[in-house]
Every structure is written in C-alpha cells, then in structure tokens.
C-alpha positions in Angstrom: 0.0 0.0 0.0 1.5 2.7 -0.8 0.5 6.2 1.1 1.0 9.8 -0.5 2.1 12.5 2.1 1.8 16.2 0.7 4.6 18.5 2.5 2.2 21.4 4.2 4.7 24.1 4.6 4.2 27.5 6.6 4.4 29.2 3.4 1.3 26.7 1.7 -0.7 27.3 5.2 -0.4 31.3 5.1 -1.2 31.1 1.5 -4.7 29.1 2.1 -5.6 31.5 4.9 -5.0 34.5 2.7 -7.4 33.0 -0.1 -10.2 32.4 2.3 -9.8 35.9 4.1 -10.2 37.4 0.9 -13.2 35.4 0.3 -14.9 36.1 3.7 -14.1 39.5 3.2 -15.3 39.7 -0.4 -18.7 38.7 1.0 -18.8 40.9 3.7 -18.3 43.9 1.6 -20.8 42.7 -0.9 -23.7 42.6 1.7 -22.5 45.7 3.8 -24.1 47.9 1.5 -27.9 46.1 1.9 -27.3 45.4 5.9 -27.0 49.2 6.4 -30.8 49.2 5.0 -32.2 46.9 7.3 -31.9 49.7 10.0 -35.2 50.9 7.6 -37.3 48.0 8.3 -37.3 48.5 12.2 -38.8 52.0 11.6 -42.9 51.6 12.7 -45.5 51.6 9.7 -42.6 51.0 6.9 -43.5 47.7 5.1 -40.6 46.2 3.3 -40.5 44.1 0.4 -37.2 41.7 -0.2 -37.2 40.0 -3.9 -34.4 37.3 -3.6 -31.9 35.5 -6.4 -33.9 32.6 -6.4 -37.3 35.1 -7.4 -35.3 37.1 -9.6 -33.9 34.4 -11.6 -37.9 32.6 -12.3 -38.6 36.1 -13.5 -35.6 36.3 -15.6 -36.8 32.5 -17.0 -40.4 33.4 -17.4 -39.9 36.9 -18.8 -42.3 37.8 -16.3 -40.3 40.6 -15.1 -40.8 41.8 -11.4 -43.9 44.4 -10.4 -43.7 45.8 -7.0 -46.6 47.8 -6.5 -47.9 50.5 -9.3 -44.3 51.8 -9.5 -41.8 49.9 -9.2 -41.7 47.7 -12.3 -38.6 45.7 -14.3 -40.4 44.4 -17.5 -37.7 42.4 -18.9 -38.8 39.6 -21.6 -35.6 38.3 -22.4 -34.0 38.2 -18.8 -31.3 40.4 -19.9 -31.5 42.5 -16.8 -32.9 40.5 -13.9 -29.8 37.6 -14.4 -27.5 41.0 -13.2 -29.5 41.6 -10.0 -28.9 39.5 -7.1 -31.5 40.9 -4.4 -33.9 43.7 -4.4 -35.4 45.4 -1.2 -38.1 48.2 -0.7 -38.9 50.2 2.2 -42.1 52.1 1.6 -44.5 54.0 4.1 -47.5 56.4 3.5 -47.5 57.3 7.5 -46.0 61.0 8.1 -43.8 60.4 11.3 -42.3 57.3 9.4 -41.8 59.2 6.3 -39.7 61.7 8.1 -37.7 58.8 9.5 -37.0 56.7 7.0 -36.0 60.0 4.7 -33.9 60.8 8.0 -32.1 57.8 8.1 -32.0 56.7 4.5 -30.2 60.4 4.0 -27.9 59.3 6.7 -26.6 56.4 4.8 -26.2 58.0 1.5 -24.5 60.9 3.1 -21.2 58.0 3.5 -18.1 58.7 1.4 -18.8 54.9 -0.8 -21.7 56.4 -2.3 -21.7 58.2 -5.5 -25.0 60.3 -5.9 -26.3 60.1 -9.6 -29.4 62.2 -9.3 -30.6 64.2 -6.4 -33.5 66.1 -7.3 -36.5 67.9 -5.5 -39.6 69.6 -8.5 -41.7 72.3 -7.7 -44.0 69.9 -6.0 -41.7 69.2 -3.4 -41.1 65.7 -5.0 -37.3 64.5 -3.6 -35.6 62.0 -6.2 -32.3 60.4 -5.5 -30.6 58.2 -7.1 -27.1 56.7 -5.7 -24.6 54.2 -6.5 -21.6 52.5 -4.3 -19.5 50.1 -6.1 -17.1 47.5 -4.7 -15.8 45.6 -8.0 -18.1 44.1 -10.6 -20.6 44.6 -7.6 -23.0 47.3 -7.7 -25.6 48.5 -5.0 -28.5 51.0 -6.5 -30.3 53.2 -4.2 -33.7 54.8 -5.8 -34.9 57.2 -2.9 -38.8 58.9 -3.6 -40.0 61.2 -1.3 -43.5 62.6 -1.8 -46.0 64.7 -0.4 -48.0 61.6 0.6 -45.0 58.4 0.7 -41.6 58.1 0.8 -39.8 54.6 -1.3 -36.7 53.5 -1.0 -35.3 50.4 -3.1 -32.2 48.8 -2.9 -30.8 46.8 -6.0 -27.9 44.7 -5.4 -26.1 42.7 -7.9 -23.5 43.4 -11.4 -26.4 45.8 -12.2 -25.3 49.5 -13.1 -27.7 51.6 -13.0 -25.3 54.6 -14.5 -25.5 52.0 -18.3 -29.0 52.4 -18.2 -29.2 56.0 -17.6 -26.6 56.6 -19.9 -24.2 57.8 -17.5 -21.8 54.9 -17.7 -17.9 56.2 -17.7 -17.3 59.6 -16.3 -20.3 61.6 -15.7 -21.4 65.2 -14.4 -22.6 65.5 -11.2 -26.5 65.7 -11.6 -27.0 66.9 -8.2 -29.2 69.8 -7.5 -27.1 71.4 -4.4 -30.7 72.6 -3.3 -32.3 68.8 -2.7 -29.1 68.0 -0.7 -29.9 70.5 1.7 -33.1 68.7 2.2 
C-alpha cells in the first residue's frame, strides 16, 4: 500500500488562509451595503418588500419581469436585466412620522463617502428624487430614494447591475446633483 504525504509548509498554510480571508471579506463587503438598509425595516408603519436571487432568476426564466406595486416595475422579456440583480429590497410607508424617519435615516446612509450620488432632485411639487450608486468591484448597489407629499420609497438593488449604463451615464459623468435637494 503505498501512502502519499503532501509537505504542508508554513508558506502553503499562510497562503490558504490569505485565499479564504479574501473570500470572507469579499462577502462581507458585498452585503455591507444592503445590511445598512435593514436599519429601515425597524422603523414603525414602513412595510418592506425583499425580492431574492432565487425570485429574480424565475422572473428572468419566465420573462415575467418583477412588479412591486404600481411603480416599481422591471419588465424584462428576455431576462437580460434580472440575471445582473442578485436581491432587491423596498422600504415604503405612507405614514407621516415614518416618512420623516426613514428620509432621516435613509439620507444618513447615502450621506457615507462609498456612495456616489447620480441624481438628487427635488420639483416644484416638493417631490425628492435620488438616485445613488456604491460600487465594490463588478458589484454594484442601487439606491432609488422617492420622497412625496403623501410616501416616501426606497429600493435597494444589489447585484452586477449599473444603473449609470441604463441611464446613460456609464464612464465619467457630471454630477447631476441639484445642491438645493441636498440641503433637504
């Protein structure tokens, strides 16, 4: 019988733990983004709705496409879109006090250095649009954040998705911020 013995050096054992930090911490990254958002679903009268891969990717093979309520809508026949997202979450309430705390604390998060704001809006009808971005590799988090006179929506889009392609913004861009809404 004849036995193999592989030489496990210090070097081959440092090696294998650098590999699966970088793997732990790959993952980490990739959901720190969402996790922060959670903090929305413990605000009282804010309903949150969390589409998952496995949801997703039935859509994306049925053509379906994904309708959250009379707004939020990703009509996609072919699948092309959906098989980039990876998890989708909104927070929505039509309750005043929780309106002014998820806006709070949604603006809170955004405010961090890792994301890039795309659009940040507020009309004449005191409608508040933004539209954020973070990136961490081919990984992209997409913040839509709605605040109206009667509810305020935010949704979350994680996955390879870039929203910045299909806004046309992809590359360098101008900063579409509207200093005004900020102050809001």
């Amino acid at each position: 019988m004849k036995y193999s013995f592989k030489t496990i050096t210090t070097l081959n054992v440092i090696k294998m733990l650098a590999v699966c930090a970088m793997l732990v911490f790959t993952c980490i990254s990739a959901n720190a983004e969402t996790k922060e958002f959670d903090k929305l679903s413990k605000i009282k009268d804010v309903d949150v709705t969390h589409v998952n891969k496995g949801m997703i990717e039935q859509a994306a093979k049925t053509g379906a496409g994904i309708h959250l309520g009379e707004n939020i809508n990703f009509d996609d026949e072919s699948g092309e879109i959906l098989n980039t997202i990876n998890e989708i979450k909104v927070f929505h309430c039509e309750k005043e006090k929780a309106m002014g705390e998820l806006k709070d604390k949604a603006q809170k998060i955004l405010k961090a250095k890792k994301w890039n704001p795309l659009i940040d809006t507020k009309d004449d009808d005191g409608r508040i649009v933004k539209i954020y971005q973070a990136k961490d590799g081919e990984q992209n988090t997409n913040v839509v954040f709605v605040v109206d006179e009667d509810e305020a929506v935010v949704v979350v889009i994680e996955g390879t998705f870039d929203i910045t392609k299909m806004m046309g913004m992809d590359g360098d861009h101008e900063d579409n911020t509207n200093p005004k809404a900020e102050e809001q």
